[in-house]
C-alpha positions as a printed Julia matrix, in Angstrom:
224×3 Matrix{Float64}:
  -2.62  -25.68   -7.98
  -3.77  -22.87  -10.03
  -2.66  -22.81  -13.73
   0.76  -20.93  -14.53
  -0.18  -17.31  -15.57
   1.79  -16.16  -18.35
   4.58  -13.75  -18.89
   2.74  -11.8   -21.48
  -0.38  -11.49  -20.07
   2.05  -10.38  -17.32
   3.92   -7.43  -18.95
   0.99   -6.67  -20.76
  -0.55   -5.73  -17.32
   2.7    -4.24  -16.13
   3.13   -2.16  -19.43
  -0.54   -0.5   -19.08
  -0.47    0.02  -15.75
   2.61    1.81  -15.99
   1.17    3.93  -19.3
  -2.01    4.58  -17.29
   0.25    5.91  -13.9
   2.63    8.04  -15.73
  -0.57   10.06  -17.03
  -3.29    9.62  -14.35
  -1.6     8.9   -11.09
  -2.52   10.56   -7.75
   0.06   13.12   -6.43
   0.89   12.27   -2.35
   3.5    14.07    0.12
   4.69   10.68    1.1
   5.72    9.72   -1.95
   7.92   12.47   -2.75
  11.74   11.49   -2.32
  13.84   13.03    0.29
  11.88   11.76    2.96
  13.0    10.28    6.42
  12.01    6.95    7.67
  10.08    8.58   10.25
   8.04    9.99    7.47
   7.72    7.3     5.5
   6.12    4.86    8.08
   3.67    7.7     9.54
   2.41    7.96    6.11
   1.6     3.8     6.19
   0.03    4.05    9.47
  -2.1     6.89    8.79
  -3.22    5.58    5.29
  -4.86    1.98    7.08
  -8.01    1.77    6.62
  -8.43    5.54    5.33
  -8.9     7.17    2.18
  -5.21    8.4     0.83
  -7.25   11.48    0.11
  -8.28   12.56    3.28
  -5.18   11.88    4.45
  -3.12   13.91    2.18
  -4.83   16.73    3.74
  -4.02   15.75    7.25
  -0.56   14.28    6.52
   1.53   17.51    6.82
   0.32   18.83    9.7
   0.64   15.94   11.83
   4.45   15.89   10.72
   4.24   19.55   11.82
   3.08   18.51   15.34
   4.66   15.55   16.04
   7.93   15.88   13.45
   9.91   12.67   14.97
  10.09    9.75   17.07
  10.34   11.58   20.33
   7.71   14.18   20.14
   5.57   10.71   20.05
   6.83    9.06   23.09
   7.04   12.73   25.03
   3.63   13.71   24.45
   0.26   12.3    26.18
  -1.77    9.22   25.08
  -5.29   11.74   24.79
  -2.94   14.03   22.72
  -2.28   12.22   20.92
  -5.83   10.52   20.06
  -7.79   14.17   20.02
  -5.06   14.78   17.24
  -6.16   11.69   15.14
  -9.84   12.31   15.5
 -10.3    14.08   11.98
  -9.47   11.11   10.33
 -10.7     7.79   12.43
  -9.64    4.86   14.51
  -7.99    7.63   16.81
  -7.74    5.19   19.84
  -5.75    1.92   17.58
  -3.81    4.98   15.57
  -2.38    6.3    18.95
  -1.85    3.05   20.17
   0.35    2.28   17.22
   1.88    4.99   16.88
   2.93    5.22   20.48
   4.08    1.61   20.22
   5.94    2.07   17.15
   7.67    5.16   18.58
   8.61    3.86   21.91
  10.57    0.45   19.88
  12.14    3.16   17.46
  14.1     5.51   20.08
  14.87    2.32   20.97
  16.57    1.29   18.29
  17.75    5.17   17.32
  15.32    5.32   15.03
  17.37    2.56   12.55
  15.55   -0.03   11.02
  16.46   -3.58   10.43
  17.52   -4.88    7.12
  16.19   -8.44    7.71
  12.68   -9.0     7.13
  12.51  -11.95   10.24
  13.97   -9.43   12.26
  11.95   -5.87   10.57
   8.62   -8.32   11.81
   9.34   -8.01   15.42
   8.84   -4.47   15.35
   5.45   -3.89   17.11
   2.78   -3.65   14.49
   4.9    -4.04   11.43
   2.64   -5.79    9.8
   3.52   -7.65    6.54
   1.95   -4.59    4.32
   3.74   -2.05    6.26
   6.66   -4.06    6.44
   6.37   -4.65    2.79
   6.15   -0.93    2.27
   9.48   -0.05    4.47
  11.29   -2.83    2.04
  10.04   -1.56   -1.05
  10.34    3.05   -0.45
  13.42    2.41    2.08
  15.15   -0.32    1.31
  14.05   -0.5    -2.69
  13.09   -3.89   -2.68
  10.99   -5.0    -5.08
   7.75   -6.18   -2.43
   4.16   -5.61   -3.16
   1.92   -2.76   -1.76
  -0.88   -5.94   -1.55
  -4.21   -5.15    0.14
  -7.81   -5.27   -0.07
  -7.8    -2.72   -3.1
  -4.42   -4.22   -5.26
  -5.82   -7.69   -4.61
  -9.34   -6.61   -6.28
  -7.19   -5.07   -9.55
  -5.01   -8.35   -9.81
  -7.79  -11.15   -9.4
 -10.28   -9.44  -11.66
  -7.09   -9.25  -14.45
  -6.27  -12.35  -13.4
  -8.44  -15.03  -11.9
  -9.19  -14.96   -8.29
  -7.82  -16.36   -5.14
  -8.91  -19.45   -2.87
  -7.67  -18.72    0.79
 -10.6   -15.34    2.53
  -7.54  -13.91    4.23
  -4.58  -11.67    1.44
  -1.58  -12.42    3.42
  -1.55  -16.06    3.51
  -2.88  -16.58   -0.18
  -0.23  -18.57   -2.18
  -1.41  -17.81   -5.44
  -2.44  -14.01   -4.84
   1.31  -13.81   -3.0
   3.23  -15.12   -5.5
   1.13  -12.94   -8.31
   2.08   -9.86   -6.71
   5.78  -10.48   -6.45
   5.98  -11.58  -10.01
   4.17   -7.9   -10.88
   6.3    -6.14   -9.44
   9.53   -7.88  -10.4
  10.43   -4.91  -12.61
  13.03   -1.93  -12.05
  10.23    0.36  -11.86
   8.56   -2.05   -8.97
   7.35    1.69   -7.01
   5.62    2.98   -9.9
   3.78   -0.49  -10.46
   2.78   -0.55   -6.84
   1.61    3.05   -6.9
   0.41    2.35  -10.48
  -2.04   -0.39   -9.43
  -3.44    1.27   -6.27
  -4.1     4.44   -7.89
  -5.48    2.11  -10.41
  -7.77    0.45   -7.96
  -9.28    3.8    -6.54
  -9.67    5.29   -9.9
 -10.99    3.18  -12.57
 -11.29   -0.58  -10.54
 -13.36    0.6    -8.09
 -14.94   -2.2    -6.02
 -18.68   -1.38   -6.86
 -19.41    0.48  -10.66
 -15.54   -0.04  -12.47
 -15.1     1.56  -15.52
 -14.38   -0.86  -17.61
 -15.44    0.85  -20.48
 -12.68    3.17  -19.86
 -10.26    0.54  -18.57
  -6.76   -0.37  -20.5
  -6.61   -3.3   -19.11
 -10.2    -4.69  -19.9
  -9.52   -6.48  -23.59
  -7.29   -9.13  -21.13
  -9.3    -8.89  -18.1
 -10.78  -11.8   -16.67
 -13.5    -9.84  -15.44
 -14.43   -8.11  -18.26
 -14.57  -11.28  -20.2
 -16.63  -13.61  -18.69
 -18.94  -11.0   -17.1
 -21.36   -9.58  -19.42
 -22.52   -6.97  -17.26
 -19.4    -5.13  -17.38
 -19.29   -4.69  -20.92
């Protein structure tokens, strides 16, 4: 078992990560309020595996063409997929999407309040079912990918298990994070965080709040 992290070093990461978002953090049509759930989960499709920023600039227009549910499941497979060429994986996007859209007129376009039950929705994965919990439901779940994971085990100390979503100690490190009333901001906080100033190759740790507790930082010479 890995060594109990403490609640200090905890809000200590929670405080400057909230500092650092309230004065540097990215500005996204999905995560204005007022939104439907239709919205909300096109966003999380669109952003896997994509820059936010490219999406941004796609996201509105989509909406525009295909505003709900039923303008999905009514309109051709290739439509769909020459739509979703600007911005990648046009043939697994459609395919989800279509998937996803078919399951939802289903189901009148409500979603399920229980997470055993929100998981049999085709491809609700657990970060996109982590994502409907946390912007629809306001549960306190972690945004955890590739890019939050990198920010947490370089503050932190890293994890044991190669695949995120069935890492004990990373798991249980994000929940505790963003255990807090402001559990969005820290989610958004950190991923902004991540693209910004935690960047996977060249960080800027000289520029970093977090660095005189990072793990990172302190036993890598190279970064200072």
């Amino acid at each position: 078992m890995r060594s109990q992290i403490s609640e200090t070093k905890i809000n200590f990461f929670r405080f400057e990560i909230l500092n650092w978002y309230r004065e540097n953090g990215r500005k996204f049509p999905w995560r204005l309020r007022g939104l439907t759930i239709y919205d909300y989960i096109i966003a999380e499709v669109l952003l896997q595996r994509t820059k936010a920023e490219t999406i941004s600039k796609f996201y509105s227009a989509f909406l525009k063409r295909f505003p709900n549910w039923e303008s999905i499941v009514n309109s051709q497979p290739q439509e769909i997929e020459n739509y979703l060429i600007p911005v990648g994986l046009y043939r697994q996007r459609s395919k989800r999407l279509i998937s996803l859209a078919n399951e939802m007129t289903k189901r009148n376009g409500v979603l399920p309040k229980k997470r055993i039950e929100l998981e049999t929705i085709p491809f609700m994965g657990q970060y996109i079912a982590n994502a409907v919990e946390l912007i629809i439901f306001n549960r306190k779940s972690p945004l955890i990918d590739i890019n939050m994971s990198r920010v947490l085990e370089r503050f932190f100390g890293q994890r044991t298990m190669a695949d995120i979503r069935y890492d004990p100690y990373l798991q249980n490190l994000a929940l505790q994070i963003v255990d807090h009333k402001k559990a969005k901001e820290i989610n958004w906080g950190i991923l902004d965080f991540a693209a910004l100033i935690c960047k996977p190759i060249k960080p800027l740790c000289q520029i970093c709040a977090l660095r005189t507790k990072c793990n990172l930082f302190k036993f890598y010479p190279k970064f200072k």
